[in-house]
C-alpha angles and dihedrals in degrees: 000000000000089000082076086060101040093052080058096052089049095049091043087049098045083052102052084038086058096044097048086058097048091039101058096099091055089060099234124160122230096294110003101112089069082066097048101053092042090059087042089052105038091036103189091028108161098248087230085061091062091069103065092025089062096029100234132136110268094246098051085049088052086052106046092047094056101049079052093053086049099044095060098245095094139038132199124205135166125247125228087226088041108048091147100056111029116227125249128236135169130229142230094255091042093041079051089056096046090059088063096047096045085050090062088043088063102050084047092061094054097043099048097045086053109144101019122106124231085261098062102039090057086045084048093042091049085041096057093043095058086049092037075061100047088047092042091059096057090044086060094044096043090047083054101073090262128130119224113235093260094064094051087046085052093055097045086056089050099048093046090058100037088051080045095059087036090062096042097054089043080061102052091039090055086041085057099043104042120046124196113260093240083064090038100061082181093063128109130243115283115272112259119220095278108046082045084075114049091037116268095269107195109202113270098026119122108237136199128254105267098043089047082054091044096051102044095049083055088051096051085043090060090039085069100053122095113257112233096208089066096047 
């Protein structure tokens, strides 16, 4: 069902489309306003916390927090208990500009709940955070270094097809470079068995180790049979 999906990712860009256009007085960059309201409404907040309450990577949460901090609306302050990961708080000026933005929140929740009754936005709320869990739960694993199954599935695919062309072309490389002996009048005799294996030496020819090895222990093998000429 990724149309299910795909109708959340509408509603949540529409929303941030909307709010890039009315909060433009208050000076806010794309996004910055979830930031923001979260301070205003966790006030105290560790600054590490914001990360995986907000779901956002742990640099873009640096960031945002400090544009904030310059920018007058947050303030961040260490805490006796918390020397290590310094505490947000928000400003006048910043708890000023929440009210404007709550105040949208609000106005949001009632548009866009038009037509449902109270019984079914407390059944879709309890829907979209079941599935705000289950998607949680990847996001954590995901953000953890791990590869959901799909993706191993993908690269098998991947490595089946790429070992399939290489031994396709290895074939057609071997059909190119060695002609049958019935094309080839100058070729030799097909190797027997046991010239097969140790390597079908031709006089003259220089030969590797193993098959040099190989050859001369045969030979020493033959040199102790008995001849039959001589019997």
């Amino acid at each position: 069902m990724k149309e299910v999906l795909r109708e959340i990712e509408a509603i949540a860009r529409c929303s941030e489309e909307i709010s890039s256009v009315e909060f433009k007085h208050l000076r806010l960059s794309r996004g910055l306003h979830l930031y923001l309201t979260f301070v205003c409404e966790n006030p105290g907040e560790p600054a590490g916390s914001v990360p995986d309450r907000l779901k956002v990577k742990r640099a873009a949460a640096a960031r945002a927090l400090k544009k904030l901090e310059d920018d007058g609306l947050v303030a961040q302050r260490e805490a006796p208990d918390l020397r290590k990961d310094k505490r947000v708080y928000p400003t006048e000026q910043g708890k000023s500009a929440y009210l404007f933005i709550r105040n949208e929140g609000e106005y949001a929740d009632k548009s866009s709940l038009r037509g449902l009754s109270p019984e079914e936005t407390a059944q879709l709320l309890d829907m979209l955070y079941r599935v705000r869990i289950n998607v949680e739960k990847d996001w954590r694993f995901v953000q953890k270094g791990g590869r959901r199954p799909y993706i191993h599935e993908y690269y098998d695919r991947l490595i089946a097809a790429d070992s399939a062309e290489e031994a396709a072309a290895d074939r057609e490389t071997l059909a190119e470079t060695e002609p049958s002996s019935a094309e080839d009048p100058s070729a030799g005799p097909a190797p027997t068995g046991e010239a097969s294996l140790y390597g079908n030496v031709r006089e003259g020819e220089e030969v590797s180790l193993w098959t040099y090895e190989e050859t001369a222990e045969q030979d020493a093998r033959r040199s102790t049979r008995p001849d039959p000429e001589n019997d």
